[in-house]
N, C-alpha and C positions, 0 to 999 in steps of 0.2 A: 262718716268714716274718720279713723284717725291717721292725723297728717303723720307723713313718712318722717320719723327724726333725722333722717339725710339733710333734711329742707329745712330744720328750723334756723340756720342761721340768716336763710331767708327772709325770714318773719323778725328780725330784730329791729329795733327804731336806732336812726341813726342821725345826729346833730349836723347842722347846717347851719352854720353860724348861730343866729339869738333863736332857729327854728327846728325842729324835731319831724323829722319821718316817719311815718310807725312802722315802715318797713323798708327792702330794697328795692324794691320794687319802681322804676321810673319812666314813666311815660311823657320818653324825649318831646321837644317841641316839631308836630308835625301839623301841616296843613289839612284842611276837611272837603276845602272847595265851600264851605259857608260863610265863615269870617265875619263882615260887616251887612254885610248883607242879608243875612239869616243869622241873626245872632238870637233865637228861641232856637233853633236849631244845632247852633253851634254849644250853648248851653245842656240841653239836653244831652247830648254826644258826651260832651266831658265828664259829666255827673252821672252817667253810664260808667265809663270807665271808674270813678272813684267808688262808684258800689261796686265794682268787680273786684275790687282791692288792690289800686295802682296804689301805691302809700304819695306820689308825686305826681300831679297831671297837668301836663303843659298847654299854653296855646298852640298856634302855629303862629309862624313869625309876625310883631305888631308894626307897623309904619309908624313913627313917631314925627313925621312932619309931609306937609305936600310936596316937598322936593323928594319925595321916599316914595312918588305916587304908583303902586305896580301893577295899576289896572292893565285890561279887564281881570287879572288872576285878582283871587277874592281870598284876601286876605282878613286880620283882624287890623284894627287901629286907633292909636290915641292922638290925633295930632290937636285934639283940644279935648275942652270938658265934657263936648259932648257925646263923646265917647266912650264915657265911664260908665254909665248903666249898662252898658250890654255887656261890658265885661265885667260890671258885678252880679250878671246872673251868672257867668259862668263862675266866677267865685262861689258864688252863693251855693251853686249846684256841687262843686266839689269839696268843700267846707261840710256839705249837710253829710255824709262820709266819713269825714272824718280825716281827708288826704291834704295838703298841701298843693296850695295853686303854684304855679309860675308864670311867667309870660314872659317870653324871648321877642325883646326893642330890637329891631333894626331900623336903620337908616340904607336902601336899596343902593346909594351911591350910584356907579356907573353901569348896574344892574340894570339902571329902568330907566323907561323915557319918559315919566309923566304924560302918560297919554292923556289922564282925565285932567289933572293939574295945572299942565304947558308950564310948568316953572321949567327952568334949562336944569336939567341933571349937574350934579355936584358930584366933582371925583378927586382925587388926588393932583393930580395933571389932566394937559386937556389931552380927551383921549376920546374916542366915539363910544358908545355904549354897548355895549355888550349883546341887543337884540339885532335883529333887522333894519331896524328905525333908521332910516337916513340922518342919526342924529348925533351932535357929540355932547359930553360933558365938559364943563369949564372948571378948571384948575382953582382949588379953594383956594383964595388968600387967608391971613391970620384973623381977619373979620369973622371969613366964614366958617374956620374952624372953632373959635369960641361962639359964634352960635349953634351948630351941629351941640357943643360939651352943654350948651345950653338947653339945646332941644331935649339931649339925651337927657338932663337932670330933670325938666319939666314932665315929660312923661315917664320917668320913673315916680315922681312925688304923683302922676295920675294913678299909674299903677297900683301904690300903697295905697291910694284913698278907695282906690278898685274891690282891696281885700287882697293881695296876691300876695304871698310868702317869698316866696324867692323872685326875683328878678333878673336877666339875661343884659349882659355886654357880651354881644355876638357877632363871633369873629370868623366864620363858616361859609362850607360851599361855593367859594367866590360869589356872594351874593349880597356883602354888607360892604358901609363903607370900609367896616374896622378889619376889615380881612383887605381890600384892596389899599388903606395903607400900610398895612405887614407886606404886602407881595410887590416884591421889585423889580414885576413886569407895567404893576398899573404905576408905582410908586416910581417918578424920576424927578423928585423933589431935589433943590442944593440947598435947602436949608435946614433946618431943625427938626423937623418930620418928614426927611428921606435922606438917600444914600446909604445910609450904614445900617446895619437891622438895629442899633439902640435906637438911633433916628425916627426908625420906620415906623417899630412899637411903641414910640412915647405917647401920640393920640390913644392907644389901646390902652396903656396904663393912669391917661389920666381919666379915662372915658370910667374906668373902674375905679379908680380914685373917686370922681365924682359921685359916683351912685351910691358908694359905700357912706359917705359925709352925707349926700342926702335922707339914705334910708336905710342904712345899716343898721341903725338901732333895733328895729324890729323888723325887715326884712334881709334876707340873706341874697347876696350878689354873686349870681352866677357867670362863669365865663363857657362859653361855648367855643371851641375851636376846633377849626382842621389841621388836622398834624402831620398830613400828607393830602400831596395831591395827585398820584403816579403819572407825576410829567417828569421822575428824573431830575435832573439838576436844575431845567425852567422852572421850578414851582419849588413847594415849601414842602420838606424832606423831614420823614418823623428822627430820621437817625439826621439828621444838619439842623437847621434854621429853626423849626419847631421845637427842636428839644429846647435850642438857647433862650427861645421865647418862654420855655415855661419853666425855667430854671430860672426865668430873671425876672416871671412873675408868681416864682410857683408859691406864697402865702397871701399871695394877696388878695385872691379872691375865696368867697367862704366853698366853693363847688369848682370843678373841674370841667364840664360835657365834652370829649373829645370822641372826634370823628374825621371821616373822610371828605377831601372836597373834590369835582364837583357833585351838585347829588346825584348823577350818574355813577358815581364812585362808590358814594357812601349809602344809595340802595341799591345796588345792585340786586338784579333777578337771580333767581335761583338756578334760572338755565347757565348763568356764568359762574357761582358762586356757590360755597357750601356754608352755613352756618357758623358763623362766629370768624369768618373773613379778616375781619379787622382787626384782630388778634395781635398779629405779628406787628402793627402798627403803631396800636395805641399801647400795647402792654407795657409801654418802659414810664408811664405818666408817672403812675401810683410811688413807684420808685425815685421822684423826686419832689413830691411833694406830700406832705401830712393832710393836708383838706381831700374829701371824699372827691371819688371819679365815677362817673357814669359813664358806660360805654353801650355801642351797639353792634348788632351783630346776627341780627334775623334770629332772636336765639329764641328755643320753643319747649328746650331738653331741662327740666327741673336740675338733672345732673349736670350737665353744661354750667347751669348758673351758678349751683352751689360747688362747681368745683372753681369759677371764677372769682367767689367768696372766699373760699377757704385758700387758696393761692395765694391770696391779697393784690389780684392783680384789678378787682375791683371793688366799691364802696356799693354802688349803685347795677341794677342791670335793667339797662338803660332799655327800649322798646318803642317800635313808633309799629311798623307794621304788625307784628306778634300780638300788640295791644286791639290793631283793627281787628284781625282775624277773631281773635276772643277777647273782649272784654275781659272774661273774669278770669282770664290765664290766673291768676294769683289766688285768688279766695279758690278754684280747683286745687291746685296744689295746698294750699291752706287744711282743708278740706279735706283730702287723702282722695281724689277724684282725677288724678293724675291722668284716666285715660279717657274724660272728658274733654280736654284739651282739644279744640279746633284750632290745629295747628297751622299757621300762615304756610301757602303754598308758594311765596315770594313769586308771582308774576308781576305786580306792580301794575293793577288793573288802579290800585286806590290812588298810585299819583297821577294814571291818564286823568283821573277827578280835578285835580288842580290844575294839570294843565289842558283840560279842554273847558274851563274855566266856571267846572258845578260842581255842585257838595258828589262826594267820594260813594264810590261802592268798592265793595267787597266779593269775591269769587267764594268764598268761605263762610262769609259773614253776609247775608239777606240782609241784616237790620241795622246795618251801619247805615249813616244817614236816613234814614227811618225813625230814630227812635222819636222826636216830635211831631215830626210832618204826617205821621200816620200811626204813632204810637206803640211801633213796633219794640218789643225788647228782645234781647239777643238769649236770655235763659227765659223767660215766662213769657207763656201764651194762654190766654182765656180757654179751658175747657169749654165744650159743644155743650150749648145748653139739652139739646136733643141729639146724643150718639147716635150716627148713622153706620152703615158699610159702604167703604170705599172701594172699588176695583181700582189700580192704576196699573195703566199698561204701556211698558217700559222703565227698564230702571237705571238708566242715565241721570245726569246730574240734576235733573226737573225734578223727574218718578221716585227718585230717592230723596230731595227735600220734601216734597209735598207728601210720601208717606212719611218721614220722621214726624213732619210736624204735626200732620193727622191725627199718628198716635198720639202725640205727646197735648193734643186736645181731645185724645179719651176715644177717637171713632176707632173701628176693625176695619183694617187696613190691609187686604190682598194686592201686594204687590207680585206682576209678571215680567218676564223676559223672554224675548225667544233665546236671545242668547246664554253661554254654557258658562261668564262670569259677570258679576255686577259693575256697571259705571259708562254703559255705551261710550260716547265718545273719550270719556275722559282717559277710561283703561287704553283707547286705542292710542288716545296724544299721549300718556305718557310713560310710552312703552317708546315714544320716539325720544331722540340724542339728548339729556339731559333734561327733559321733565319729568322724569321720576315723580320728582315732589308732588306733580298734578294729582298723583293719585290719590292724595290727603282728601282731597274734596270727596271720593269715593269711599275710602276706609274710613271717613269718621261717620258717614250717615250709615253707612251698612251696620255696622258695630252699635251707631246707638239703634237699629231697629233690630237687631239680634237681641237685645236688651229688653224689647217690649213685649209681652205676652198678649198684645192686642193686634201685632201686623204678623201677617202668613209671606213667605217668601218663595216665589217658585220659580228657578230658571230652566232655561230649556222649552219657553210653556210660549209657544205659537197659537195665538190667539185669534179666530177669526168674530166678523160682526154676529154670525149666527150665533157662535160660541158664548157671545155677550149679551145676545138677547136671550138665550136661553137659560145663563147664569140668574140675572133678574137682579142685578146689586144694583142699589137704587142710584149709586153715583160713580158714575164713569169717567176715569182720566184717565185723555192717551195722551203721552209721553215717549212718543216712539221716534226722536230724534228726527234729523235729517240726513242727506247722502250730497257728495259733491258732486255736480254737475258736471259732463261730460261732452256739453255741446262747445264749449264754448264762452257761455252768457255769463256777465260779467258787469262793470259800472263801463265799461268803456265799450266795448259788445253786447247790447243789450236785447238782439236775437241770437239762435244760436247759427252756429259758423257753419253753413252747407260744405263747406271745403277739405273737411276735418277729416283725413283718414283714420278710421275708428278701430284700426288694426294695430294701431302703434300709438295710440292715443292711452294716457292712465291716470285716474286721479287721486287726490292723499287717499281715497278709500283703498286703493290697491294697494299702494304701496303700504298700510296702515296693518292692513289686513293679510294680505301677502310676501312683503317683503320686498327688498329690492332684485331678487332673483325674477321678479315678473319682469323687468326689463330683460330681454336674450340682445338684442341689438347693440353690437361694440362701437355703433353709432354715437355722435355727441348725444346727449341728453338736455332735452332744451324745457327750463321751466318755465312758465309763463306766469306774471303773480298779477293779478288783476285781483287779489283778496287785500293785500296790503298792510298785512302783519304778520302774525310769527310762523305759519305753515308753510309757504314755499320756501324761505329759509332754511327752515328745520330738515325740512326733505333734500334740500340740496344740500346739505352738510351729512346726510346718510348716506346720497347718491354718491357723493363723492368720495366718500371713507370705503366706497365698495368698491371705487379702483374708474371711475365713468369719466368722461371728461363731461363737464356739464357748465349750459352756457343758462345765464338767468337772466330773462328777458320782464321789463315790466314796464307800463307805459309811465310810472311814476320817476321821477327826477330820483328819487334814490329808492335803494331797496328797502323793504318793510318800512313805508313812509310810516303808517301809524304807530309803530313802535317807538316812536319819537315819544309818545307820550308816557312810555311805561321806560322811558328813559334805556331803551335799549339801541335805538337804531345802531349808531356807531361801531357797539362792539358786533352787530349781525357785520352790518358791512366790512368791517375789519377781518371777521375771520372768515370768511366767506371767501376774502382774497387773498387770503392766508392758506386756504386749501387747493388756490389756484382756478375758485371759480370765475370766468369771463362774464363779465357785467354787463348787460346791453341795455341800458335807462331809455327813458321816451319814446317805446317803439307799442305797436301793438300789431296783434297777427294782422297778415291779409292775404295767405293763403299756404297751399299746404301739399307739396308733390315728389314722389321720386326721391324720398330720403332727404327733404330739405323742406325750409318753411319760411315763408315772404314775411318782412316787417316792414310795418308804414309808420315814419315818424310821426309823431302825434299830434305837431304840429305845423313843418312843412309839408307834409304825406309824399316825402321821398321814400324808396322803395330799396331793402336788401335782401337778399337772402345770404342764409346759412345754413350748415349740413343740419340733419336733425334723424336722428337714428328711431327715437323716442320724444315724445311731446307730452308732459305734466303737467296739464290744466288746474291751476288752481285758482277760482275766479268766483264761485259763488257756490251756495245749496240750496237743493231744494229739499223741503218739507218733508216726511213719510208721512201723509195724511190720507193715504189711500182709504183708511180704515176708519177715519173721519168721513169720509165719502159715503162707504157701505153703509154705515149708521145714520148719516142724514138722512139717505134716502128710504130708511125705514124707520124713518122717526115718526109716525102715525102709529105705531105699534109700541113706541117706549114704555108708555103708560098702563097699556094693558099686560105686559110683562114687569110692572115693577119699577124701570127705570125714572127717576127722576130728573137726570141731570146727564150732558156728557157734555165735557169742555177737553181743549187741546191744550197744553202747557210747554214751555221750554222750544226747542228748535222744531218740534213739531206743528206748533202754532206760527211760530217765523224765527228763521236761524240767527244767530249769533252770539257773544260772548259766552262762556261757558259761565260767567255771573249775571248775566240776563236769565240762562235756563234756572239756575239756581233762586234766583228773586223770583223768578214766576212763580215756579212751584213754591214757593213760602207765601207767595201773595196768593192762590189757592187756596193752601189751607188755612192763610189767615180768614180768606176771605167766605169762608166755610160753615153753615148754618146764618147765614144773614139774607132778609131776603131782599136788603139793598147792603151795598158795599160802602162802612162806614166813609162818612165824607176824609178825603185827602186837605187836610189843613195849609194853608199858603202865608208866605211871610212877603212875597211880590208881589203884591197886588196895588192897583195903583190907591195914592192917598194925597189929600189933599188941606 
C-alpha cells in the first residue's frame, strides 16, 4: 500500500552532527531487563527494532565504571574493554538496517549502592543514597571529579570503537550523576561545582565538552535531560532552572533528549495520562535552540507525530514503549498499513521487567524479549507445514492471540465465545476508571482476524464437551478465562474463610459485570486487596465516585504494593486519599458479623473491627476449567471422533497478567504442528 503523504515528513533523514538519520523516527534510551547479562538477547531485541524502521536505536542506560555498579537491575556496560563485544553486536545488529546506534553513559552516582562492586557511591555531597541501602555516598573531591570526566571520556572512546553513532551525556530521571549535580537538593557544594546553577551545571558542560573532543569527529554527542520534575519549586522547573540550563548549553550539544524526571514521571501509565503528556513541558526546547529535539510522549497517532513535525515543536519522535508494543510502528506507517499498528496500551508491564530485575515483556507484544531466546518475531511466523483446524474456545486475550496467530500460520481457525462481545476480561477491565486504553489488546487481534478468510468468528456460542466431541476438530483450545474468588483464598488466606457472609460479599466480577449499583447497603464498603496490584484500587476509585464511603484494607505495608513496579504505586495511593478513601495497611480479615468485619494485624495479630456494610474480596481466581474436566474424562474417545489434541491457554490454564494470557496463546500457536517444542536457547547457564 502507499504511504499516506500526511506522513512523509516523517520519513525525512535528519543530521546529527558528523551523522545522518534516515528518518524521525527514535527509539529513546530504554531498558530490556537483558543488558550485560544476555547480551545475544539484548542484540537481537535492538536489531528488531532497526528492521522495524526506528531510523535511531538506543541502549538502555551503560554504567561506565564500578562505582556506577546498579545491580541486581541488569543493565548494559562499559567499565572496561571487555565490554565492547557485546555491544558490538548490538551495533552490528542495528547497523545491518541501516539505523544509527546510540548508547546513553551514565555514571549511577547516588542512585546506587554497589551492591556487587562495594566501592562507596560517589555523589555530589555526602548524602545517603537514594535506595533502601543503609548506605551513604561520599562527597567527591576535585580528584574524584576529574576522574568521573575521565571515566566519561574512556568509555566514550569504548563506545566509538563499539560502532555507536551518537553518544549520551545523561542528565535524567534523577538517576545520573550529571543530573544530581544540576539539582540543588543533592548539590550543596561552596565551591565551583555548586551553589549557583552556573556552578551546578559546569560538570555537565565539561562532561559534554569532553566527549565532543573525544569523539565528536565522527560521533554525534547526545545530551539527555529532564526539564521537569513536578516537585514545584523543590526540583528543576521546565519554565525556571531547566530552561536557563539549556539556554546556556543550547549549541553545544549536536541532539537534544528532553524529558521528564523521575521515571515515574516521564512514564507514566495510561491510567493517569493521555498521549503526548509531555507536551506542555518540553515544547518550549525547540524554540531555543537549532540542534534537533527528540521527545516522548507515549505517542502511537501517525497524525499526533506529524503534527509535532510540522509545528516544529519536534526534530525527532522520540519512543521507548510505542517502540515495545510494535516494533515496526514506522516501516507500518511507511507502508500505508496505518491500522496494523499494535498500539502501546501504556500499562507499564515492560518496566515491572527491569525492575523485577528480567528481560521485559509486553501485554501487546508476545515476542518482545523472545526474539533470540526462542526466535520469536514480532511480524513473521513460520506457516504449518501441515494446515490443520483449530477450535478455540474463548476469546479473551489468550483465544484471540492464538487464533491471530494460527491464522497467520495458514491453519482454519474457529474461534468461540459464550459471550455477546469479544476480549473476556480485557473488555470488562477496561470499561473500568481509565483503562480504556486496555482495550487496544482486544481491538487489534479482532481486527487482524476479521482480516483473515481462514478464521470463523462466533459469539454467543456456549459450548459444551459433547458439543466438542461431536464437532471432531482435531485441535482443541480452551481459553475460557477465569472468575474471582469469592471465598476468601488469597496469598495470605490460603483456605477459604468459613466466616464470610455471602449475602454482602462481591467480587471485581460483580461489580465488573454489574455495576456498582449491586452494592444496596449505605454501609461503609470495605475492600480487601490480598491481589496486590491494580484491581482493588481501580474499584475503589468507582466505589467511591458513586457517592460510598469506602475503607481499603490490605495486609500489605502500602496499597497495590506490585504496582511499584509499573511505577504507579504512588499516584494509586495518592488519589485514593484524595477521594477520601480510609487506608487500613497490615491487617487481614479474621472474621465477619452483624454489618462489620474483624482485622488481625499481620504481624502482632491484634484484633479491630469496623463497620462494613458490603465486603469486596479481591484476593485471587480461580480457572474456568470445568470443561477441561468434561474433556479429560472422555479422553478415551478423542481419537475416535477426530480429536487430536486439547490444551488450556491463558487464565484458564493458571490466572494472571493479562501478558501472560497473551504470551500463552502466541506460545501455542507458535508452538503448533511440532511434535516436540523447539528448544528454549539460554545465555545463563553456568561456564567455566
Amino acid at each position: 500500500m502507499a504511504r499516506d503523504p500526511r506522513y512523509d515528513s516523517l520519513f525525512e533523514p535528519v543530521k546529527i552532527g558528523p551523522v545522518t538519520a534516515p528518518n524521525r523516527f527514535y527509539q529513546v534510551p530504554h531498558c530490556t531487563g537483558m543488558g550485560y547479562r544476555y547480551p545475544k538477547s539484548e542484540a537481537r531485541l535492538r536489531g528488531i527494532k532497526a528492521e522495524g524502521g526506528w531510523g535511531v536505536v538506543s541502549t538502555q542506560e551503560t554504567e561506565i565504571h564500578p562505582t556506577s555498579d546498579i545491580s541486581p537491575a541488569n543493565e548494559a556496560r562499559l567499565w572496561d574493554d571487555r565490554d565492547i563485544p557485546a555491544l558490538r553486536a548490538v551495533t552490528d545488529a542495528v547497523h545491518e538496517h541501516g539505523s544509527l546506534a546510540a548508547i546513553q553513559l551514565v555514571h549511577n552516582g547516588l542512585h546506587t549502592a554497589n551492591r556487587y562492586s562495594r566501592a562507596v557511591p560517589l555523589a555530589p555531597s555526602d548524602v545517603v543514597v537514594d535506595s533502601d541501602d543503609p548506605v551513604q555516598a561520599r562527597a567527591m573531591d576535585k580528584s574524584d571529579i576529574k576522574a568521573f570526566r575521565r571515566w566519561h571520556v574512556e568509555a566514550a572512546l569504548r563506545a566509538k570503537e563499539a560502532g555507536f553513532d551518537i553518544i549520551y551525556a545523561y542528565a535524567g530521571h534523577d538517576m545520573s550523576l550529571l543530573h544530581h549535580f544540576l539539582l540543588a537538593r543533592h548539590n550543596h557544594r561552596t565551591d565551583e561545582y555548586g551553589g549557583s546553577l552556573e556552578n551546578r551545571l559546569r560538570l555537565f558542560r565539561e562532561v559534554i565538552e569532553d566527549t565532543k573532543e573525544a569523539v565528536g569527529d565522527t560521533c554525534a554527542v547526545a545530551v539527555r535531560m529532564a526539564v521537569d520534575e513536578l516537585l514545584g519549586t523543590e526540583g528543576m522547573q521546565h519554565d525556571a532552572e531547566a530552561r536557563d540550563v539549556i539556554e546556556a548549553l543550547a549549541e553545544l550539544p549536536d541532539l537534544w533528549d528532553v524529558n521528564l524526571s523521575d521515571w515515574s514521571n516521564d512514564s507514566q501509565t495510561s491510567r493517569f495520562s493521555d498521549e503526548g503528556f509531555q507536551e506542555k513541558y518540553t515544547s518550549f526546547v525547540k524554540s531555543i535552540t537549532t540542534k534537533p529535539v527528540v521527545g516522548v510522549g507515549r505517542y502511537t497517532s501517525p497524525d499526533t507525530m506529524a503534527r509535532l513535525i510540522k509545528k516544529g515543536q519536534l526534530d525527532f519522535i522520540g519512543a521507548a514503549r510505542p517502540s515495545i508494543a510494535d516494533p515496526f510502528l514506522p516501516k507500518k506507517i511507511k507502508t500505508g498499513r496505518v491500522e496494523d499498528i499494535r498500539e502501546c496500551i501504556g500499562c507499564n508491564i515492560c518496566t515491572a521487567g527491569d525492575n523485577t530485575c528480567v528481560p521485559m515483556r509486553c501485554t501487546q507484544n508476545p515476542t518482545i524479549g523472545e526474539e533470540w531466546r526462542r526466535g520469536w518475531h514480532p511480524e513473521i511466523i513460520p506457516k504449518l507445514k501441515t494446515p490443520e483446524q483449530y477450535l478455540i474456545v474463548g476469546g479473551g486475550p489468550a483465544g484471540l492471540e492464538a487464533a491471530r496467530a494460527l491464522t497467520q500460520r495458514g491453519a482454519d481457525v474457529i474461534l468461540a465465545d459464550k459471550a455477546d462481545t469479544w476480549g473476556g476480561r480485557v473488555t470488562l477491565e477496561s470499561n473500568l476508571p481509565e483503562l480504556n486504553a486496555w482495550g487496544r489488546v482486544r481491538d487489534w487481534r479482532v481486527w487482524q482476524l476479521q482480516q483473515a478468510s481462514n478464521a470463523e468468528m462466533y459469539l454467543n456460542s456456549s459450548l459444551s464437551a459433547q458439543d466438542i466431541l461431536e464437532y471432531g476438530i482435531p485441535n482443541v483450545v480452551l481459553a475460557a478465562g477465569a472468575k474471582w474468588r469469592k471465598c476468601g483464598q488469597g496469598r495470605v488466606h490460603r483456605k477459604p474463610l468459613p466466616f464470610l457472609d455471602q449475602t454482602c460479599v462481591f467480587t471485581p466480577d460483580d461489580l465488573m459485570k454489574k455495576g456498582v449499583g449491586v452494592i444496596k447497603s449505605k454501609a461503609p464498603v470495605v475492600i480487601y486487596d490480598d491481589d496486590r496490584f491494580y484491581m482493588a484500587s481501580v474499584l475503589a476509585e468507582m466505589i467511591a465516585a458513586a457517592g460510598h464511603k469506602v475503607v481499603f484494607v490490605t495486609p500489605s505495608p502500602i496499597v497495590a504494593a506490585w504496582s511499584e513496579n509499573t511505577l504507579e504505586q504512588g499516584r494509586i495511593q495518592t488519589r485514593l486519599i484524595e477521594l477520601g478513601v480510609e487506608i487500613i495497611p497490615i491487617k487481614q480479615l479474621s472474621g465477619m458479623d452483624s454489618g462489620a468485619v474483624s482485622l488481625k494485624c499481620v504481624y502482632s495479630n491484634q484484633t479491630q473491627t469496623i463497620e462494613c456494610g458490603s465486603l469486596v474480596l479481591v484476593t485471587s481466581r480461580a480457572p474456568e476449567d470445568m470443561l477441561w474436566s468434561e474433556l479429560k474424562g472422555q479422553e478415551a474417545c478423542w481419537s475416535d471422533v477426530g480429536i487430536k489434541s486439547v490444551m488450556r491457554i491463558g487464565d484458564c490454564l493458571a490466572p494472571s497478567l493479562i501478558a501472560n494470557a497473551v504470551q500463552s496463546g502466541h506460545a501455542y500457536a507458535q508452538a503448533a504442528g511440532y511434535d516436540e517444542i523447539p528448544e528454549v536457547k539460554r545465555e545463563d547457564y553456568g561456564r567455566v
